[in-house]
N, C-alpha and C positions, 0 to 999 in steps of 0.2 A: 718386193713389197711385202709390208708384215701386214698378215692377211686375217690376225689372229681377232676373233670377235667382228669381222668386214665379209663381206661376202661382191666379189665381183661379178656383174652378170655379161657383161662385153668388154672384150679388150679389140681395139685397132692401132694401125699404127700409121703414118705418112711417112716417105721416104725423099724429102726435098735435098737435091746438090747433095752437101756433107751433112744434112743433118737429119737426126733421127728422131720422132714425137710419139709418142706413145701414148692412147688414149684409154682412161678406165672408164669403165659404169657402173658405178657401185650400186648393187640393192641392198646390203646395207650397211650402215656405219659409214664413216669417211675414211679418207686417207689424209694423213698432212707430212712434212716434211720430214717428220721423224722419223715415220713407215717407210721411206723408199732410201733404198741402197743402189750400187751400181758395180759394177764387175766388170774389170777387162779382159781378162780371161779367168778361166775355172779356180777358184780358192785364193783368188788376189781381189777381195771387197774392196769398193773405196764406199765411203760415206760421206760423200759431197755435203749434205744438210748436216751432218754435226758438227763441223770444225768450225772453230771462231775467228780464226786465223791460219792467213797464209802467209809464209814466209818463203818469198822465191830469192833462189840463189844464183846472181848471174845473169837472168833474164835483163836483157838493156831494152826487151820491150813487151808489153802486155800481150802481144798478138804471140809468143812465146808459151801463153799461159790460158790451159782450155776454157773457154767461157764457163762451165760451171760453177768455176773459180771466183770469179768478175766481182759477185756480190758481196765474198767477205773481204774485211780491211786485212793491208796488204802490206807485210816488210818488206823492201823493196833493200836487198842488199846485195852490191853488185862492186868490181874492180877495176870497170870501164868506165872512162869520162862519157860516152857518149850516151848512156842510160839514160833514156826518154821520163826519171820519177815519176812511175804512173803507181808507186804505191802512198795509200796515206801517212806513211812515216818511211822514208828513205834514206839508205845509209849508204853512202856511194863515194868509196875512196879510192884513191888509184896508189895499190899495194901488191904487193907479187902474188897473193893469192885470197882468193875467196875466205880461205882457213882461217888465214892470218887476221880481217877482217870480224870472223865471227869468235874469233879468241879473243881478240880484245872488246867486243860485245859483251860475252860470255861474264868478262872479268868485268865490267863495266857495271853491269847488273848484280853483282855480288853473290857469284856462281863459282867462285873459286874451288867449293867444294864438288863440283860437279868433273873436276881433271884426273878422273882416276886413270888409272893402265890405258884401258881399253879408249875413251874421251882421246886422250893426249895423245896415242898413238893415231887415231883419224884425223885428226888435226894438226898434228906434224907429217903425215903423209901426204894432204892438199901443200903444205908447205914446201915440203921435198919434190914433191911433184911438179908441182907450175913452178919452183923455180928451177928447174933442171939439175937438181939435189943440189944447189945455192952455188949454182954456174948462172943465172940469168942476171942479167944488166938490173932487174926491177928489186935486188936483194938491197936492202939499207940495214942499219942496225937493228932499229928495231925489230924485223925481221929477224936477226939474229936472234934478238934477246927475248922471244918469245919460242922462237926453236928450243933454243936453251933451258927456257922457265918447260915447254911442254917435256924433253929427256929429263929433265930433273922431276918429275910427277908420272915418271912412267914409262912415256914414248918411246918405243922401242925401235931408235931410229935404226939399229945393224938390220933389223928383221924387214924395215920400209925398202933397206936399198937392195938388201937381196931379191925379195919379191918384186919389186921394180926394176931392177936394172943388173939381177944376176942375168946369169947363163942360160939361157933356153933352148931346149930340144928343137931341134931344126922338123 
């Protein structure tokens, strides 16, 4: 909590099931949502109250996703038919991978410039990956030709299948 110009004079907490409450008593100033932050462990902040948007990957269902969450509006993108759309814009296609999915997002929105080295190689890794480096039944063309469009902007697919599926020390 930024405590900066507030002054707390009690803190309690309650401990029900799985959930944790944390009570302030300010003597003075207020707090509002902007002041409190949240930590899962030491130097890993999250800041529940600033983001405007979530964008979950894959989740097929909101109980996937920590209630904190709940409140902001919610891209719902996901490579399972069976995704319950519990977000308020959902994009839910049945394609070999998650990647594949947010690449033609990505391009859709006119983000083309956003495919540097670093971009295209994340996104042809999700690709190389779920499809079993484009061994799996779910590869179509398309597929292809977005492999293809991400190596050609960068993707450093030799460097994907070494680190995935070279040799490793036993």
């Amino acid at each position: 909590v930024d405590t900066e110009g507030k002054e707390i004079s009690q803190m309690r907490y309650e401990k029900s099931g799985k959930d944790l409450k944390i009570y302030l008593t300010m003597g003075k100033g207020l707090v509002d949502r902007d002041d409190v932050s949240f930590a899962s462990s030491p130097g890993q902040e999250l800041t529940y109250a600033r983001y405007d948007l979530l964008i979950s990957l894959g989740n097929q269902s909101l109980e996937n996703i920590p209630q904190n969450f709940w409140t902001l509006p919610i891209l719902n993108i996901d490579n399972q038919s069976q995704s319950e759309n519990f977000g308020e814009v959902n994009l839910i296609e049945v394609a070999s991978s998650l990647a594949e999915i947010t690449t033609n997002l990505i391009k859709s929105l006119g983000g083309r410039d956003m495919f540097d080295k670093e971009v295209s190689t994340c996104l042809l890794t999700g690709i190389i990956s779920e499809s079993n480096s484009f061994q799996s039944t779910t590869i179509t063309p398309r597929t292809l030709a977005i492999a293809s469009e991400l190596i050609t902007r960068g993707g450093r697919r030799e460097q994907i299948v070494a680190e995935l599926y070279g040799n490793k020390p036993i």
